[in-house]
C-alpha positions as CSV (number, residue, x, y, z in Angstrom):
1,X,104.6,24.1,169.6
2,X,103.1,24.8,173.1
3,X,99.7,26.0,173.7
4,X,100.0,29.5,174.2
5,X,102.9,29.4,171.5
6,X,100.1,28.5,169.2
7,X,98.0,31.3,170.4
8,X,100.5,34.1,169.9
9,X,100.6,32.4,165.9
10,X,97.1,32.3,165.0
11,X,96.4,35.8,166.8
12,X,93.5,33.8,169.4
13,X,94.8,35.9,172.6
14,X,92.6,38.8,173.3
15,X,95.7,40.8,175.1
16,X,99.4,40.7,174.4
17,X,101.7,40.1,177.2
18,X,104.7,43.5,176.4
19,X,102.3,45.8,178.0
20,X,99.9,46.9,175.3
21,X,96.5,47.7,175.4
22,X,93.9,45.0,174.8
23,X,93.5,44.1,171.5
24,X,90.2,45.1,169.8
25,X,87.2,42.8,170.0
26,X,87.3,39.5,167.5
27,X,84.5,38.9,165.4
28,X,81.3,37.2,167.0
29,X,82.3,33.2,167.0
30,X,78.7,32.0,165.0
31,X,79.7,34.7,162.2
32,X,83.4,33.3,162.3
33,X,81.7,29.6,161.7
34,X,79.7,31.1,159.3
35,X,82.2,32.2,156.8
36,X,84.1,29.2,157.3
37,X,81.4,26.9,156.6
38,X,80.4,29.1,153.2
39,X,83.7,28.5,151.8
40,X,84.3,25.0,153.4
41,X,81.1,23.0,152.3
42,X,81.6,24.0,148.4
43,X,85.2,23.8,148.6
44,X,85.3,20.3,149.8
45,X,82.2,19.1,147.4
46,X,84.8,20.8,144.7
47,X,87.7,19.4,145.4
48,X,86.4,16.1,146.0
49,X,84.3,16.0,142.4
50,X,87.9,17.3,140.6
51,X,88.9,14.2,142.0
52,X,86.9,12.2,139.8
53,X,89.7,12.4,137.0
54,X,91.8,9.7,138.6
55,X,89.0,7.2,137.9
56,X,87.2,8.2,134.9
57,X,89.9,9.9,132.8
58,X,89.8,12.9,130.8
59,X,86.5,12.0,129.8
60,X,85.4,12.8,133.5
61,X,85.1,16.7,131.5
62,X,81.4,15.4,130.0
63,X,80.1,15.0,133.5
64,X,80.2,18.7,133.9
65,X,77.3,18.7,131.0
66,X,74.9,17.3,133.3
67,X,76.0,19.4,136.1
68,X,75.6,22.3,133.7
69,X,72.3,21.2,132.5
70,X,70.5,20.4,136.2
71,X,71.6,24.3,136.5
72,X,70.1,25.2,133.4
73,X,73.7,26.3,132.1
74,X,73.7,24.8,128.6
75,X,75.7,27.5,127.4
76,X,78.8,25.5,128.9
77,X,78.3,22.4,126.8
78,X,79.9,23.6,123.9
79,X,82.8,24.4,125.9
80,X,83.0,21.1,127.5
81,X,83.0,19.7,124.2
82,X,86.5,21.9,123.5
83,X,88.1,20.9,126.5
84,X,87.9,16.7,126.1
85,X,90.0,16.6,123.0
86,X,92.9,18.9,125.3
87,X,92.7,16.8,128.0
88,X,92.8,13.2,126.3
89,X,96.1,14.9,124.9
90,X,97.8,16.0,128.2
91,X,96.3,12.8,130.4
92,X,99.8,13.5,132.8
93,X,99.4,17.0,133.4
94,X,95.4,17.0,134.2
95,X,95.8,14.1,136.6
96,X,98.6,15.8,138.5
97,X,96.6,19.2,138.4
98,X,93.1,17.4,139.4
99,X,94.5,15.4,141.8
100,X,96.5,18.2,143.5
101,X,94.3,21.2,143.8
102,X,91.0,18.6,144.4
103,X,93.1,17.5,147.5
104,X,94.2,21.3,148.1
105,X,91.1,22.5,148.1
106,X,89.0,19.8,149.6
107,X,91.2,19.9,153.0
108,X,92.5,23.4,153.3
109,X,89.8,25.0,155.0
110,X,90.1,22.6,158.4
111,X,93.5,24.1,158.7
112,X,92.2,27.1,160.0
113,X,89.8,25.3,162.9
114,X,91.2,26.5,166.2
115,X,90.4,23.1,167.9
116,X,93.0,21.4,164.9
117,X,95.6,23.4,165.6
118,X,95.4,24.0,169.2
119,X,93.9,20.5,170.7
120,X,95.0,17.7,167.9
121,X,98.1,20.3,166.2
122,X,99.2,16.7,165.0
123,X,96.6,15.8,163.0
124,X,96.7,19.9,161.7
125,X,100.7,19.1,160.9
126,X,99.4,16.1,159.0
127,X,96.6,17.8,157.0
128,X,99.1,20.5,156.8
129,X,101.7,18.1,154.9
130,X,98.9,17.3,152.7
131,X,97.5,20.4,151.7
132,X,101.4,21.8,150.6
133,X,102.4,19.2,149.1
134,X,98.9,19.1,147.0
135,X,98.9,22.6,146.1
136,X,102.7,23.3,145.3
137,X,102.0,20.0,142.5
138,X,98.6,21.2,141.8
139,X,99.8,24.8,140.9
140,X,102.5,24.1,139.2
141,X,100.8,21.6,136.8
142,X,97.7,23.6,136.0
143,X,100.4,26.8,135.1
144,X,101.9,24.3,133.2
145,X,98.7,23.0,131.5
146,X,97.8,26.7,130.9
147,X,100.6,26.7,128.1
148,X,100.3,23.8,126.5
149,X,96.4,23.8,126.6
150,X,95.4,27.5,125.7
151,X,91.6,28.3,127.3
152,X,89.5,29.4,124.4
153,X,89.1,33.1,125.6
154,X,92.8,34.0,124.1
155,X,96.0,35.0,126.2
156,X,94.1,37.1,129.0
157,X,92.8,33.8,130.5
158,X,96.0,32.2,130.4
159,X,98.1,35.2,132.1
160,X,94.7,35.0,134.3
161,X,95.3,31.4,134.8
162,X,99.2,31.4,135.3
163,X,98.5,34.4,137.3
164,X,96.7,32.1,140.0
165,X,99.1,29.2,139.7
166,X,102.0,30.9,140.2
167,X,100.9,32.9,143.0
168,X,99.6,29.5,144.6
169,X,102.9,27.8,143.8
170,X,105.0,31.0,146.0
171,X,102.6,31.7,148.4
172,X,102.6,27.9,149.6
173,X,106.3,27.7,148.7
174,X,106.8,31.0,151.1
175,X,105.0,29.3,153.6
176,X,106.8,26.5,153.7
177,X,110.1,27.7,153.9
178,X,108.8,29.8,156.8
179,X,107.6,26.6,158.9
180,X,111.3,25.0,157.9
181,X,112.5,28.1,159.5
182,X,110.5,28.0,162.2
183,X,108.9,31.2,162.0
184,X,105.0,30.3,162.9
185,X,103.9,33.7,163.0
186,X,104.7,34.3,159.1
187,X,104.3,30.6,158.2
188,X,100.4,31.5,159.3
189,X,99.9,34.4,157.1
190,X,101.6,32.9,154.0
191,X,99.3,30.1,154.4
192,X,96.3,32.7,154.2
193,X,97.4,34.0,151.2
194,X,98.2,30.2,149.7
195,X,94.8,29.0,151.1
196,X,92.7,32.6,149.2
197,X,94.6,31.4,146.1
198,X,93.6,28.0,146.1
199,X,90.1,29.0,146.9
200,X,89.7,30.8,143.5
201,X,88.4,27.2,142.8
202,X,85.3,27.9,144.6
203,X,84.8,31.0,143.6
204,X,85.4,30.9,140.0
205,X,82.6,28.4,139.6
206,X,80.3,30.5,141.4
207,X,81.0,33.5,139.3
208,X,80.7,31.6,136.3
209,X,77.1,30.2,137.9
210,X,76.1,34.2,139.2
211,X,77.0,35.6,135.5
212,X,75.8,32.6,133.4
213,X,72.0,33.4,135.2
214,X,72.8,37.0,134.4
215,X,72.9,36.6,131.0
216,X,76.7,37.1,130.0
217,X,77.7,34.7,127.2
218,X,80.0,32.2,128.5
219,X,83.2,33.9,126.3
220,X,82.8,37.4,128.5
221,X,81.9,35.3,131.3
222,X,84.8,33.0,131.7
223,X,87.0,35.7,131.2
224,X,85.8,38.0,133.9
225,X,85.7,34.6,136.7
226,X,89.5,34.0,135.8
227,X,90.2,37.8,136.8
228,X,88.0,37.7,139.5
229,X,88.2,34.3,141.2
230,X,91.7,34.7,143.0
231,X,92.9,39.1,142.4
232,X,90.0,40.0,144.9
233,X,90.4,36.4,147.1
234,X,94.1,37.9,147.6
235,X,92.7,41.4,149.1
236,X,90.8,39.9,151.7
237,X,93.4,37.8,152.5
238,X,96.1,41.0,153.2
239,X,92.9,42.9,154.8
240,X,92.6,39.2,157.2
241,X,96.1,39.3,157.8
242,X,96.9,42.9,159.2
243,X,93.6,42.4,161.1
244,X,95.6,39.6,163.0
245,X,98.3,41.6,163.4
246,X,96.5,44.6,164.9
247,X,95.2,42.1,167.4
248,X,98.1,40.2,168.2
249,X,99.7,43.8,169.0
250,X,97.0,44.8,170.8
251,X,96.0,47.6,168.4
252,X,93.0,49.2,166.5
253,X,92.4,47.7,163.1
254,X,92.1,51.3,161.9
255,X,93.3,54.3,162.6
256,X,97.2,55.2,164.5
257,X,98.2,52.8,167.3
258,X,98.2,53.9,170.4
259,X,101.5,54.7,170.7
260,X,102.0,56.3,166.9
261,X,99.2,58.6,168.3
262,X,101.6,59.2,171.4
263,X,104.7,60.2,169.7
264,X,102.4,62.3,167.5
């Protein structure tokens, strides 16, 4: 993929070249860095501790306690305790889950750093490899392990939880067959969607930390992160993705383009 073929993918032009208008004014560049480095920093420091199964076992679970506890969040421990017993019992399925959405989750965020793709795109078609292959395994086993390892809130968290797996598992699966078609322009914005899903990593355990200080007991608080972790993480992503779009095409974010509002 050439430069400015890479451009016209990730939506980094700021006019088209058919004839349309300019498109509207990106986002200042430090806010840009901003939100990346907010959900990069605690998703790599996530996905690398998850990664701590392949060396300690399932008893890698109890080191959550003292996380929990340096937090103040000893209403977790008991909950802990439940999980150990589950994954001693299904060692196959947590390391392939662990192993795969750690990896997803700790790298996927440098796929969306313009130098990456623009300036090195092999080392962004490496990570890339990585990162699919890490989340379509990943996904798939934890949907899996939702099943056969029931979370202790009932059947809401697991629809929750095979809710997030499965729309991992397509949205990556979506996006690869796009790059195997070699459509770059809809292989970008699947990856969106598959990179908001796997996020719900990050943002379940920050839910969980916002509503444990809160006060909700860790039953109604597990519940609502499950919901909330990935169904909101996959609005922003569709809001993200027709923003590119109206830039790419040169038109406003909101509001008729300029030429709906000619043939009106």
């Amino acid at each position: 993929m050439s430069y400015a073929e890479s451009n016209a993918v990730f939506g980094t032009e700021s006019s088209t070249t058919d004839g349309h208008a300019d498109a509207p004014a990106a986002f200042p560049r430090w806010l840009l860095w901003a939100v990346w480095a907010a959900l990069a920093v605690p998703s790599y420091f996530i996905g690398m501790y998850a990664l701590r199964y392949l060396y300690t076992g399932p008893e890698g679970v109890e080191a959550l306690n003292s996380v929990y506890e340096m937090l103040n969040m000893t209403s977790f421990n008991d909950f802990v305790a439940e999980q150990l017993p589950k994954f001693k019992e299904h060692r196959t399925l947590l390391y392939f889950h662990a192993a795969g959405m750690g990896t997803a989750l700790a790298v996927g965020a440098f796929q969306f750093v313009p130098a990456l793709r623009l300036r090195w795109f092999r080392v962004h078609q490496s990570i890339g490899v990585v990162y699919m292959a890490a989340a379509l395994i990943g996904s798939f086993a934890g949907g899996v392990f939702a099943v056969v390892l029931p979370a202790e809130p009932g059947m809401a968290a697991v629809v929750a939880i095979v809710g997030v797996a499965t729309t991992t598992f397509c949205f990556t699966a979506m996006g690869l067959l796009r790059l195997l078609q070699g459509d770059f322009t809809h292989h970008g914005e699947w990856m969106i969607r598959s990179f908001s899903q796997t996020l719900s990593g990050t943002t379940l355990r920050i839910m969980i930390i916002g509503m444990d200080y809160a006060g909700l007991p860790w039953h109604e608080n597990y519940m609502i992160a499950l919901w909330m972790c990935w169904v909101p993480n996959m609005v922003v992503a569709e809001v993200i993705i027709q923003y590119r779009r109206a830039r790419r095409n040169g038109e406003p974010f909101l509001g008729p383009s300029p030429r709906a509002a000619g043939v009106a």
